[in-house]
LOTI-775204 format. One record per residue (C-alpha): x, y, z; residue number from 1; residue in three letters. Coordinates in nm, 3 decimals, always signed. Example, Ala and Ser with C-alpha at 12.3 -4.5 7.8 and 13.67 -1.06 7.14 Angstrom:
! LOTI-775204
((+1.230 -0.450 +0.780) 1 "ala")
((+1.367 -0.106 +0.714) 2 "ser")
END
This chain:
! LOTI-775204
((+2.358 +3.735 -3.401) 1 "unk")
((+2.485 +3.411 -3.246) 2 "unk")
((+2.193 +3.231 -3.007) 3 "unk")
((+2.356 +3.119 -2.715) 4 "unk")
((+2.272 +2.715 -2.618) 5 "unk")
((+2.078 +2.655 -2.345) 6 "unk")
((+2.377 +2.571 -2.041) 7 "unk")
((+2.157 +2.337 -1.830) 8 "unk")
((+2.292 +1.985 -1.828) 9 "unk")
((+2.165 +1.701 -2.065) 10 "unk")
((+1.992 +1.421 -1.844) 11 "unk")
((+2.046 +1.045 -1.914) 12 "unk")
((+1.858 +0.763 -1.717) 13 "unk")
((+1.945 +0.436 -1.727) 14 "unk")
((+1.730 +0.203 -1.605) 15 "unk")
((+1.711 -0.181 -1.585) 16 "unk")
((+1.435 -0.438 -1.459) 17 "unk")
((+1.485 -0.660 -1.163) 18 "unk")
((+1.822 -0.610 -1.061) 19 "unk")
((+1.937 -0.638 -0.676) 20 "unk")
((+2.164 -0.373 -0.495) 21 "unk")
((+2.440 -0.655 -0.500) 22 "unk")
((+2.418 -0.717 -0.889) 23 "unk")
((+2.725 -0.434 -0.926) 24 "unk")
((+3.101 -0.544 -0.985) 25 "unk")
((+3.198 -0.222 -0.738) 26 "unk")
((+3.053 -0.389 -0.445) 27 "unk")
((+2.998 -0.791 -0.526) 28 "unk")
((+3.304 -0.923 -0.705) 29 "unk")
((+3.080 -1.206 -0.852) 30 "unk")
((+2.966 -0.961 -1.086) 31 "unk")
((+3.139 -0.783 -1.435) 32 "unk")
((+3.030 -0.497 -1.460) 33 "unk")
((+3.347 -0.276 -1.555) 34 "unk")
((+3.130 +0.013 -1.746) 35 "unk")
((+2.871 +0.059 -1.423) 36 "unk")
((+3.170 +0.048 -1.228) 37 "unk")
((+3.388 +0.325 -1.413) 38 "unk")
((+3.030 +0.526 -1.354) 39 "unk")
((+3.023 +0.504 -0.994) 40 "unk")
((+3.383 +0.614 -1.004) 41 "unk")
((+3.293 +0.904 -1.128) 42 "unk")
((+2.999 +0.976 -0.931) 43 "unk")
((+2.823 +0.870 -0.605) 44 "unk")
((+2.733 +0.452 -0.572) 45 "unk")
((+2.429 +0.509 -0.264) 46 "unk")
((+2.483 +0.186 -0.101) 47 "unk")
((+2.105 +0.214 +0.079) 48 "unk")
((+1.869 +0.307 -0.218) 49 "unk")
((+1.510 +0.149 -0.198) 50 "unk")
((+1.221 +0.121 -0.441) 51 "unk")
((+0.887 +0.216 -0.299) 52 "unk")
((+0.717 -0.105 -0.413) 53 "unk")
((+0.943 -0.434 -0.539) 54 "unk")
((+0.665 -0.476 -0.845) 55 "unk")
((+0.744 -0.317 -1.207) 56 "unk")
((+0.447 -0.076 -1.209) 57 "unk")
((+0.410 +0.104 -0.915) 58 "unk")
((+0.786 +0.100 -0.894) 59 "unk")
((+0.753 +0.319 -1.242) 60 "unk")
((+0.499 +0.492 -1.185) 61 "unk")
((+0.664 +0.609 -0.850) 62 "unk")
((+0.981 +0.737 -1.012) 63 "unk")
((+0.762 +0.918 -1.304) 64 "unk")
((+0.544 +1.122 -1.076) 65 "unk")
((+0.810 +1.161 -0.777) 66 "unk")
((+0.523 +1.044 -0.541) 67 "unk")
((+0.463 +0.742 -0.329) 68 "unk")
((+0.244 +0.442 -0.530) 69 "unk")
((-0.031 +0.498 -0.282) 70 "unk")
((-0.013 +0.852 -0.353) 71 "unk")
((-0.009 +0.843 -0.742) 72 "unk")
((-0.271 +0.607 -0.764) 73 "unk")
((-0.044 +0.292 -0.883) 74 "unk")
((-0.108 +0.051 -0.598) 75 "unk")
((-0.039 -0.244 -0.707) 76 "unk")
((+0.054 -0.407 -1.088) 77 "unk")
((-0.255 -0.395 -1.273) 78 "unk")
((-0.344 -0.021 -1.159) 79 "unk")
((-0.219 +0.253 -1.411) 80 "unk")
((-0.182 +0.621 -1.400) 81 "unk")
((-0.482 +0.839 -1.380) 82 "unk")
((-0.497 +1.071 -1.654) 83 "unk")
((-0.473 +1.405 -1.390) 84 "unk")
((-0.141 +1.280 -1.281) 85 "unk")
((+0.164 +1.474 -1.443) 86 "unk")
((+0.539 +1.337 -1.528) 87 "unk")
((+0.838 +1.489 -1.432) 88 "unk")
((+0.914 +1.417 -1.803) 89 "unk")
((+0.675 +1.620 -1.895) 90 "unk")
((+0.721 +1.926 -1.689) 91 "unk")
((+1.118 +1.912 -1.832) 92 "unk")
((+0.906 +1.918 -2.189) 93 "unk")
((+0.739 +2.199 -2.073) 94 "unk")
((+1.020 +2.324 -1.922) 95 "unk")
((+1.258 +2.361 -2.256) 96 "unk")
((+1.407 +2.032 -2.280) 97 "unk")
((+1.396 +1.759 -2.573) 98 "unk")
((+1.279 +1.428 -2.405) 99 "unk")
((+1.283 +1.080 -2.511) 100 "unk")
((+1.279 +0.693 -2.437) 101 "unk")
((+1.383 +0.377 -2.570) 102 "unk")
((+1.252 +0.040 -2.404) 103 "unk")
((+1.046 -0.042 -2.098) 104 "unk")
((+0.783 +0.186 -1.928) 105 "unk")
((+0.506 -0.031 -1.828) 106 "unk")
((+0.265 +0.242 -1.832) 107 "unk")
((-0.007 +0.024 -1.899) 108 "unk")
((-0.346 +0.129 -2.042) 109 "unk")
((-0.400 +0.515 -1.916) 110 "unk")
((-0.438 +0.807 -2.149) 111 "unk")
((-0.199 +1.041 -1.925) 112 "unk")
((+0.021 +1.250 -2.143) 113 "unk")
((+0.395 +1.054 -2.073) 114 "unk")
((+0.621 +1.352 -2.156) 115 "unk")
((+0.785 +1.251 -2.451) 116 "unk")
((+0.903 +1.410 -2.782) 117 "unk")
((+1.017 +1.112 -2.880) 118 "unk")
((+0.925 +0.798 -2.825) 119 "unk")
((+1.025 +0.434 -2.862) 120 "unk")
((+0.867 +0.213 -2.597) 121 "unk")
((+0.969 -0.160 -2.571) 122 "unk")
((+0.719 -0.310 -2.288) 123 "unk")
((+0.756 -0.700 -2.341) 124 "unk")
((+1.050 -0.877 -2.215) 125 "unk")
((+1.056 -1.168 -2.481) 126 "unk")
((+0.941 -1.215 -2.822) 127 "unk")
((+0.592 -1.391 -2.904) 128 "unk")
((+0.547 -1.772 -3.011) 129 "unk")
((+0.469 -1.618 -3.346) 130 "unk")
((+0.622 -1.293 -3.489) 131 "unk")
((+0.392 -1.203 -3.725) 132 "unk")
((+0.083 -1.149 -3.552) 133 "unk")
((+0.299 -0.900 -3.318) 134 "unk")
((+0.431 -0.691 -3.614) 135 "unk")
((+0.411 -0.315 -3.571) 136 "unk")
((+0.339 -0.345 -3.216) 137 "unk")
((+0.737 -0.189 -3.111) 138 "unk")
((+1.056 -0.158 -3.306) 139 "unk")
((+1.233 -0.482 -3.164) 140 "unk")
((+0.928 -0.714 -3.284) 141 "unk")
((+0.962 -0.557 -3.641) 142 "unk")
((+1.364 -0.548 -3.632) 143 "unk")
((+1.337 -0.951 -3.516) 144 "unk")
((+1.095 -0.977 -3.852) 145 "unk")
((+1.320 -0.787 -4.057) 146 "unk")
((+1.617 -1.059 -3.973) 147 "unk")
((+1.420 -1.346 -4.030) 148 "unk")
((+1.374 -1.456 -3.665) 149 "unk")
((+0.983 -1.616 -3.691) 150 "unk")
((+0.926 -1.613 -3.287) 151 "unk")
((+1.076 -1.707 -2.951) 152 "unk")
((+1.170 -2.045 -3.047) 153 "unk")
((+1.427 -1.925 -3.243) 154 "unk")
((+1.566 -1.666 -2.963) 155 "unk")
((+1.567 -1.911 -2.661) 156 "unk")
((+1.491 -2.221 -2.506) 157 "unk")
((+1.352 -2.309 -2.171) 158 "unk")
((+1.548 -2.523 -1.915) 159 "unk")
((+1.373 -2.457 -1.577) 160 "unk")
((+1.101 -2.256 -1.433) 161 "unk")
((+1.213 -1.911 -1.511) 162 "unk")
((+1.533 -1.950 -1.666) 163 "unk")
((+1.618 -1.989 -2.059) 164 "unk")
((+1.899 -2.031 -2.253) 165 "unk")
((+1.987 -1.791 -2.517) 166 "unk")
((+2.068 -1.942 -2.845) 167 "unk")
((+2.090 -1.688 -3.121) 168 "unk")
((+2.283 -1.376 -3.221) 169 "unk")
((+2.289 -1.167 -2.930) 170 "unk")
((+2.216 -0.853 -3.120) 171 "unk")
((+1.854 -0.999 -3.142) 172 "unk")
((+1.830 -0.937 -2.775) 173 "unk")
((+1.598 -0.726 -2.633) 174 "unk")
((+1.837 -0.540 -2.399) 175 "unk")
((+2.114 -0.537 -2.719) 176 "unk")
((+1.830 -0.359 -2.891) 177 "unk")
((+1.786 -0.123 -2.653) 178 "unk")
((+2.103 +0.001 -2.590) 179 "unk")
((+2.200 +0.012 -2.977) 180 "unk")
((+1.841 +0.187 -3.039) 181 "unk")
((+1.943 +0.464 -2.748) 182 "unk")
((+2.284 +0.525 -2.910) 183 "unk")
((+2.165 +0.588 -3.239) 184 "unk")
((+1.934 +0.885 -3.098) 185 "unk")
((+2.192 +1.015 -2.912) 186 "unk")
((+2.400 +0.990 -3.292) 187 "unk")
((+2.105 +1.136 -3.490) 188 "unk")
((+1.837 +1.246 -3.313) 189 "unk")
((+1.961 +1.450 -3.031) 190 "unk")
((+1.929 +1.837 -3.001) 191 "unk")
((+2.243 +2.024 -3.039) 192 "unk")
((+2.072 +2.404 -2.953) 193 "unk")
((+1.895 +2.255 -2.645) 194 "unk")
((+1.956 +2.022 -2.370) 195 "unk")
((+1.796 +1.686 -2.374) 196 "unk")
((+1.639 +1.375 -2.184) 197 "unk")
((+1.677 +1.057 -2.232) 198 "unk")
((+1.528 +0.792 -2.043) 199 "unk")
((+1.706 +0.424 -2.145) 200 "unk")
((+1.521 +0.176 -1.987) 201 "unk")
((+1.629 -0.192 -2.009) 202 "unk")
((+1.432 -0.499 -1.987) 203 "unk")
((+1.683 -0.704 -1.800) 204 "unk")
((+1.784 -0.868 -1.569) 205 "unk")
((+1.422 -0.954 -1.589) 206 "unk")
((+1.316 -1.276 -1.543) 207 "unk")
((+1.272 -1.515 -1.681) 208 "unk")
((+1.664 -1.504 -1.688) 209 "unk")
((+1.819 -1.563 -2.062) 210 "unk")
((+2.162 -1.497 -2.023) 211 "unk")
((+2.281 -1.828 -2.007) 212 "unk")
((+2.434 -1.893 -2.346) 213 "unk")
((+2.513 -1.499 -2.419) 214 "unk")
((+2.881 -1.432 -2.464) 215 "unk")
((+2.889 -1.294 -2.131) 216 "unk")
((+2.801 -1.644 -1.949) 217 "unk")
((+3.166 -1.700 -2.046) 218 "unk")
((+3.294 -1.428 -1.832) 219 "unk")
((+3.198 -1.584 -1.570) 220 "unk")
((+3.319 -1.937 -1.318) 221 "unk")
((+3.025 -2.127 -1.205) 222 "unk")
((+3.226 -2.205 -0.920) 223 "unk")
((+3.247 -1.838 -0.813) 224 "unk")
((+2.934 -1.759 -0.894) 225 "unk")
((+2.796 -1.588 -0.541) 226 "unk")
((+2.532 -1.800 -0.364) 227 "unk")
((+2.244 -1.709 -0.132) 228 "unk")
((+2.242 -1.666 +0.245) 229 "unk")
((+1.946 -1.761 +0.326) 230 "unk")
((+1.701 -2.083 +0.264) 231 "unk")
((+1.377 -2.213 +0.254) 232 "unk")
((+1.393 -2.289 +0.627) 233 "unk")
((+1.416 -1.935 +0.737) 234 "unk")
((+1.074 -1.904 +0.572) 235 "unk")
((+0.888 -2.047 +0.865) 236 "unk")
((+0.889 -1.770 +1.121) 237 "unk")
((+0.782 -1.519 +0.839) 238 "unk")
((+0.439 -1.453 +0.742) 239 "unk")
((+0.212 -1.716 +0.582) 240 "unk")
((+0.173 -1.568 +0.238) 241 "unk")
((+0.572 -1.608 +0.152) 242 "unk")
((+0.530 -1.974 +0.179) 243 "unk")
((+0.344 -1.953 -0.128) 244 "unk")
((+0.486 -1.972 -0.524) 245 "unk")
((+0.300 -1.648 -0.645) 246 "unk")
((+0.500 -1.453 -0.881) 247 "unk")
((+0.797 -1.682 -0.736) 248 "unk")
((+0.944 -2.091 -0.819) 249 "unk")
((+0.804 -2.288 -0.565) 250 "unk")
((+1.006 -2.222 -0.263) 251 "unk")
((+1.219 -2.505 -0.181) 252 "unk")
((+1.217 -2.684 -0.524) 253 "unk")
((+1.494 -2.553 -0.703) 254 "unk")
((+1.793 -2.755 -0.649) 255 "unk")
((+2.142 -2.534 -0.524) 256 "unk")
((+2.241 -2.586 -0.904) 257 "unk")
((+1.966 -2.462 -1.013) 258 "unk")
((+2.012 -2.156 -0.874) 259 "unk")
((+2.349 -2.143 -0.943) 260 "unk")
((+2.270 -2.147 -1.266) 261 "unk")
((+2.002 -1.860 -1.219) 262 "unk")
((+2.226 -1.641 -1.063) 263 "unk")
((+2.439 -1.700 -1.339) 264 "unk")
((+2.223 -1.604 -1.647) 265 "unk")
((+2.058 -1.318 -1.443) 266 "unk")
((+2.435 -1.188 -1.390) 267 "unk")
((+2.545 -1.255 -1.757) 268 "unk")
((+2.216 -1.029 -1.856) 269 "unk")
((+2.356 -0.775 -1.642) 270 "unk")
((+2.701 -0.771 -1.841) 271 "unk")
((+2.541 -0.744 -2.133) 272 "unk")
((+2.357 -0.449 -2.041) 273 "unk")
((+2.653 -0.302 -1.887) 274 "unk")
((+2.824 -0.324 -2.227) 275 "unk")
((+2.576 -0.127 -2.384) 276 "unk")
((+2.639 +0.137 -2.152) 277 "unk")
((+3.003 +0.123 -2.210) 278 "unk")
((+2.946 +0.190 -2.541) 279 "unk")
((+2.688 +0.516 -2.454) 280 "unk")
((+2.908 +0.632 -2.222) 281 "unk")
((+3.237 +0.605 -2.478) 282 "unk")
((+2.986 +0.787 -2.745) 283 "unk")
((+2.915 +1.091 -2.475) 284 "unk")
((+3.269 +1.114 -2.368) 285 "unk")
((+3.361 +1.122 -2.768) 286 "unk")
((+3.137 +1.396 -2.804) 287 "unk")
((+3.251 +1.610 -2.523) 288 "unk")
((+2.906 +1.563 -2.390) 289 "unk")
((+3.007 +1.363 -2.072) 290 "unk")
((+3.100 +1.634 -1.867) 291 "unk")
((+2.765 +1.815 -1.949) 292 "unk")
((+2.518 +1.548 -1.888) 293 "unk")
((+2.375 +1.403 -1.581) 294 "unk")
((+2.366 +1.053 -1.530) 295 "unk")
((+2.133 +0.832 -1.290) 296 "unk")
((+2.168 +0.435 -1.340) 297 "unk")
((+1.880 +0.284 -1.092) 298 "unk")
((+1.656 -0.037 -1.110) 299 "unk")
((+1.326 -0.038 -1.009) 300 "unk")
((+1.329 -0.367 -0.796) 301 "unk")
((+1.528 -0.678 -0.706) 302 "unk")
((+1.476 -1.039 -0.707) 303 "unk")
((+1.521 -1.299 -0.423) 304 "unk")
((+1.750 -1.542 -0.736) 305 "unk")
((+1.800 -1.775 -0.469) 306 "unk")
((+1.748 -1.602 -0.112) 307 "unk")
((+1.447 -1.824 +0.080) 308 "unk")
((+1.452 -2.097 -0.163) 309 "unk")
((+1.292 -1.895 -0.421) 310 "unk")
((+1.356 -1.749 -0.785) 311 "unk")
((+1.130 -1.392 -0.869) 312 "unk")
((+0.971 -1.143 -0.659) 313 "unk")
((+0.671 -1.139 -0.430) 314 "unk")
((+0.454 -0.938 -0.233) 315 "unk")
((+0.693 -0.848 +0.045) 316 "unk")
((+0.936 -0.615 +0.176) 317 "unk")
((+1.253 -0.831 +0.157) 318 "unk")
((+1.562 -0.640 +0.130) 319 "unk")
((+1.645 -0.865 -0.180) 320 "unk")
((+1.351 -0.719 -0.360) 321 "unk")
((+1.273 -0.363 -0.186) 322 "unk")
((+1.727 -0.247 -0.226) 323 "unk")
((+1.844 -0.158 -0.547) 324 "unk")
((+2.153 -0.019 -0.687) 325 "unk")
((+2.174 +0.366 -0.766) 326 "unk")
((+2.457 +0.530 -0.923) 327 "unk")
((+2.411 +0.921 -0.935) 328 "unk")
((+2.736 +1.111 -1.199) 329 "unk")
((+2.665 +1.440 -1.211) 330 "unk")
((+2.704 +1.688 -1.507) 331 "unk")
((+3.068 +1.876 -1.443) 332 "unk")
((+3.331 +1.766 -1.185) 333 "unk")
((+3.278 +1.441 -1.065) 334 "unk")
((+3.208 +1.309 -0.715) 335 "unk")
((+3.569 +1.104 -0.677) 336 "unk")
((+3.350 +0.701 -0.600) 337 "unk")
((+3.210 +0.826 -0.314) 338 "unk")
((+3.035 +0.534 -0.159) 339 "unk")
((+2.689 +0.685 +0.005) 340 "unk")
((+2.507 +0.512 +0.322) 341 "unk")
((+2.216 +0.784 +0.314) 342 "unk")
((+1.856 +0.643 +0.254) 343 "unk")
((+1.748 +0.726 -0.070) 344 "unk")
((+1.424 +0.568 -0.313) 345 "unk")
((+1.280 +0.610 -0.644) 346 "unk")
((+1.080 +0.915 -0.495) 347 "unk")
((+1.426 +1.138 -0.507) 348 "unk")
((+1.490 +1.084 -0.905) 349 "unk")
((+1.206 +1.323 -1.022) 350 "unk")
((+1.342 +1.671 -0.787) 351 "unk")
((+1.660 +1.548 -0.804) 352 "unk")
((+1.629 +1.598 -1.216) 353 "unk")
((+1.397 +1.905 -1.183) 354 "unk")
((+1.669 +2.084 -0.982) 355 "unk")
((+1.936 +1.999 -1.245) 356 "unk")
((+1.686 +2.145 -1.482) 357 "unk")
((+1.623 +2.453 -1.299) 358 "unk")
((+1.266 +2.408 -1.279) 359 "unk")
((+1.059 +2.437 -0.931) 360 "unk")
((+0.907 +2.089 -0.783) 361 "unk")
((+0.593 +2.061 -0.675) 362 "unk")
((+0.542 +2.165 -0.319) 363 "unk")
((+0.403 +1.800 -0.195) 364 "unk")
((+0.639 +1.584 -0.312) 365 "unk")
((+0.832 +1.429 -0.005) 366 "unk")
((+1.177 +1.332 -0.222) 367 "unk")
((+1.480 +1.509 -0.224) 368 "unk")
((+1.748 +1.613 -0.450) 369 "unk")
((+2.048 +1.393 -0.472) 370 "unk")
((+2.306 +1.640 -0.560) 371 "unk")
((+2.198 +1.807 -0.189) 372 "unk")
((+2.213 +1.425 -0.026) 373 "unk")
((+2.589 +1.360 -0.213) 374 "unk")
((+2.682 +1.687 -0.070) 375 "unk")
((+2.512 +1.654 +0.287) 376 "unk")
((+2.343 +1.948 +0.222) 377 "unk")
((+2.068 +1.769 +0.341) 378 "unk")
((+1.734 +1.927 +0.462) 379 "unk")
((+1.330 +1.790 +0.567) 380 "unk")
((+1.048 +1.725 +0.471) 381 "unk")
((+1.257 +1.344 +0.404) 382 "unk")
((+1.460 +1.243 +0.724) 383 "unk")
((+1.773 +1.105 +0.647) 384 "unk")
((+1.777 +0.838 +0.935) 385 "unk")
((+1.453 +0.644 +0.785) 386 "unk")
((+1.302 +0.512 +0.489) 387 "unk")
((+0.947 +0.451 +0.382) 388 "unk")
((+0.834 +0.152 +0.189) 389 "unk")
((+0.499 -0.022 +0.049) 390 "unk")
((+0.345 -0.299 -0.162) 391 "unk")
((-0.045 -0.423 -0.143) 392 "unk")
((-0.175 -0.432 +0.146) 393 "unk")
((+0.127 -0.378 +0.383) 394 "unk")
((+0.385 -0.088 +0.505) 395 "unk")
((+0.709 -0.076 +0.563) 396 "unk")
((+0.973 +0.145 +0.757) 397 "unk")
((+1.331 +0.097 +0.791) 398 "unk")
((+1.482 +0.335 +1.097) 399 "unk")
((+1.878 +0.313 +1.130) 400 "unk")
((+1.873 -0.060 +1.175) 401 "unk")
((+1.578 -0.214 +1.232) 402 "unk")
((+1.265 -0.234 +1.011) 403 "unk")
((+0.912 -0.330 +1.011) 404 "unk")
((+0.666 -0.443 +0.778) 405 "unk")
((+0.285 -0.367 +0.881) 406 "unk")
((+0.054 -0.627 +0.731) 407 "unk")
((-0.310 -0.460 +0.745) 408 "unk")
((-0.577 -0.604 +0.917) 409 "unk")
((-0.358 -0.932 +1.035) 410 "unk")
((-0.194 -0.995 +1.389) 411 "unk")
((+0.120 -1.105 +1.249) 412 "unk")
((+0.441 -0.882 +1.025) 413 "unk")
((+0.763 -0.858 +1.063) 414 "unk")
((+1.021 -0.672 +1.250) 415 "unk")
((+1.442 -0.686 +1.218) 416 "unk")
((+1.739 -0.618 +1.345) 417 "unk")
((+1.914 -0.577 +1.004) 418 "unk")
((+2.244 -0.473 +1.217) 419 "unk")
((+2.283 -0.864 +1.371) 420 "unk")
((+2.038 -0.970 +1.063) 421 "unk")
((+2.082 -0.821 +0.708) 422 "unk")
((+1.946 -1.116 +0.526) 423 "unk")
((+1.614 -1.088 +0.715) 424 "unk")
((+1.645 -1.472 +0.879) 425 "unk")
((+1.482 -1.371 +1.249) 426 "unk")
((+1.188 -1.199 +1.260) 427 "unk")
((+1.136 -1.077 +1.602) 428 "unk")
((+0.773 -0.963 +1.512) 429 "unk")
((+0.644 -1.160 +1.826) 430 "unk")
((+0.927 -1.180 +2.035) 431 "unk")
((+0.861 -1.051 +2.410) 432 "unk")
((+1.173 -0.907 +2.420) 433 "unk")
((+1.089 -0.661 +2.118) 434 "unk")
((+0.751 -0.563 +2.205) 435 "unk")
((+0.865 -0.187 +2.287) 436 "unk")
((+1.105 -0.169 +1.963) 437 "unk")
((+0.786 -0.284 +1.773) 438 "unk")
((+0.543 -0.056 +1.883) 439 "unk")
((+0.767 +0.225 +1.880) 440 "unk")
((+0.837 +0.095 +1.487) 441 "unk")
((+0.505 +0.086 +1.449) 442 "unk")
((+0.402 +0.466 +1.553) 443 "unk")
((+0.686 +0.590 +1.342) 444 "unk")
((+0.558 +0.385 +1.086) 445 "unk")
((+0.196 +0.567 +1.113) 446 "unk")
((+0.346 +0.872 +1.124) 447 "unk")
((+0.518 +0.844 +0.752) 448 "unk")
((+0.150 +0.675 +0.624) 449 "unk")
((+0.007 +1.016 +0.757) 450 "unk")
((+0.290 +1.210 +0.596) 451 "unk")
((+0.140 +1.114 +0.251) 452 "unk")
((-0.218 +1.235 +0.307) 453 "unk")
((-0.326 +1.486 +0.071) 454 "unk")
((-0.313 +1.855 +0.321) 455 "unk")
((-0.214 +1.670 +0.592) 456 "unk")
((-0.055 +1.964 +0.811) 457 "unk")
((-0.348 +2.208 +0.655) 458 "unk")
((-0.467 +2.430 +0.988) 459 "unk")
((-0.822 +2.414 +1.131) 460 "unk")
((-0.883 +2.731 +1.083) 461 "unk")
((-0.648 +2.987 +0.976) 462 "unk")
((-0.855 +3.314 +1.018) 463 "unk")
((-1.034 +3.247 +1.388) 464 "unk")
((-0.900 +3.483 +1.635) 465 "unk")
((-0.672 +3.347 +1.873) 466 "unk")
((-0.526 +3.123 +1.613) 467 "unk")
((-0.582 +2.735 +1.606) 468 "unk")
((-0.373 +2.556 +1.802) 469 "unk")
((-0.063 +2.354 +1.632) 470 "unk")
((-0.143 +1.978 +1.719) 471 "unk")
END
């Protein structure tokens, strides 16, 4: 007797590093992205998406658990995953499907059990000075070896802080790895009696930015190359700490060529990657596997390439670092390019994959379901009119169209009108004329930080006679 197949849909993530909400050819025609593009044609592009945290690992670790970085236990980059916490990889393991991932994680050093049958994990995003003490450490090291290719002099060379130019085959790079690695699990590896998982996570855009000298710099015009709206000046009425080159070029020292030329081998990086999902997404459409598999393309933080006089990212809640692009193509009919202005994070990618799974979320996490958000379907605990944010020491909210960013323990943040402001140049943080907006801000603000305490609407006392009072 025939076993029927499992009917729930296959999942694919696709995931890159560093890439800004404008880095898509669908809404910034600087860009060439013509495989993204054809995805968010057939799906939902949500124009407002936000990371919880603009560094790589609490970014991650945020998406993997489907809880806040504060909540999870990821704080900042060098904390890691405690060993109680559970991925929503895992419970779709547990929950009947084949998972797996090729390329970055950044899970760091924690023992917690990732979720993975399969597993190909590509952390670094460049080769060593010298191959050979590196060799079994991940399969693009050993595939560099195998070639011939001794260490990074023979990949790329440096031209200014934080950009390189590529200058050998482009199938040694990382992110060409990646995506060729991916496709030939989805070839060979995949379950055909089961649905699967796959998480394909990128290195790039990553700095620093090598896709100068790629193919794909050629698809480009320097002289239409899109340039930053903002500059060092509007630095000065911002707090102290941004002033300062950690994690970021010197603000200020980069000349407009410079970055130019940043912006270009960031955005070639991005083409590249974008060809490598053409080709997964001509594979799954070959395959008649399209139609039947989820598909979430998301970043997990931007990069200011330019914006304040700066290249990298930084401990703030710029929009250039905190927005990132989401696509969202769901398994069966597509959503038509609908073009989304909900508020949406990394927090909504774990239920929005358990309910395509048809497995129950845990009751505390605060995302939602994207499928119910592309369908305005859309329901609390989240409200749909604000967005929560954090990194370090400092907390963000962004209602309709203003935002603050709570600095702890310090007189001084920042508050916007991102209506008369998107590019963040005014901060009206101490302006008399904003006190009210601000302090309202600033109790909505507290309300969301008390949203993520553990219980936090428990009762008093649930058996006294009358009841407890609601508070």
């Amino acid at each position: 007797m025939a076993v029927m197949r499992d009917q729930r849909p296959n999942i694919l993530i696709l995931m890159t590093d560093e890439q800004r909400f404008d880095q898509l050819g669908c809404i910034n025609p600087s860009l060439h992205t013509p495989n993204l593009d054809r995805l968010a044609a057939d799906g939902v592009l949500f124009e407002n998406t936000y990371t919880t945290n603009p560094s790589c690992v609490p970014a991650r670790a945020s998406l993997m658990t489907g809880q806040y970085p504060s909540q999870c236990g990821v704080p900042t980059y060098v904390t890691y995953l405690p060993d109680h916490e559970k991925t929503f990889m895992t419970r779709l393991r547990d929950g009947g499907y084949t998972t797996a991932v090729v390329g970055k994680q950044h899970f760091g050093p924690t023992a917690i059990d990732k979720g993975y049958d399969y597993e190909e994990i590509i952390d670094p995003h460049f080769a060593p000075d010298n191959l050979a003490e590196h060799l079994g450490e991940n399969s693009w090291f050993d595939y560099l070896a195998a070639n011939g290719v001794s260490g990074l002099n023979d990949l790329a060379e440096p031209l200014f802080p934080f950009v390189q130019r590529w200058k050998a085959d482009p199938g040694f790079h990382i992110d060409t790895h990646i995506g060729q690695q991916t496709l030939r699990w989805l070839r060979e590896d995949r379950p055909h009696d089961k649905p699967w998982f796959m998480f394909s996570s990128f290195s790039g855009p990553h700095m620093p930015f090598d896709g100068l000298g790629l193919p794909h710099e050629r698809w480009y015009d320097d002289t239409e190359i899109d340039m930053p709206q903002t500059t060092v000046e509007d630095l000065k009425n911002k707090p102290p700490h941004q002033m300062v080159a950690h994690g970021t070029t010197e603000p200020g020292a980069l000349s407009d060529e410079q970055i130019r030329q940043a912006r270009l081998s960031s955005h070639a990086n991005v083409s590249l990657i974008d060809e490598q999902i053409g080709r997964m997404i001509d594979y799954l459409k070959a395959e008649d596997l399209y139609d039947q598999t989820l598909i979430l393309f998301i970043s997990d933080h931007g990069d200011y390439l330019g914006d304040f006089g700066k290249l990298g990212k930084s401990q703030c809640l710029a929009e250039v670092l905190i927005r990132i692009p989401l696509i969202y193509k769901p398994a069966g009919p597509t959503a038509a390019g609908v073009h989304h202005s909900a508020f949406v994070n990394l927090v909504d990618i774990a239920p929005t994959c358990m309910a395509a799974a048809k497995l129950d979320r845990p009751g505390e996490w605060l995302g939602r379901d994207l499928a119910d958000v592309a369908s305005n379907d859309d329901r609390p605990p989240a409200q749909p009119d604000r967005i929560y944010m954090e990194v370090g020491r400092i907390r963000g909210l962004r209602v309709g169209d203003w935002k603050i960013s709570h600095y702890f323990e310090r007189d001084y943040g920042e508050l916007y009108d991102l209506a008369s402001d998107p590019w963040e140049k005014n901060n009206l943080w101490a302006s008399p004329q904003h006190f009210a907006k601000r302090e309202s801000m600033r109790a909505m603000l507290l309300d969301e930080v008390m949203r993520l305490s553990p219980r936090h609407k428990a009762p008093w006392n649930d058996q006294s006679d009358p009841p407890s009072p609601e508070i």
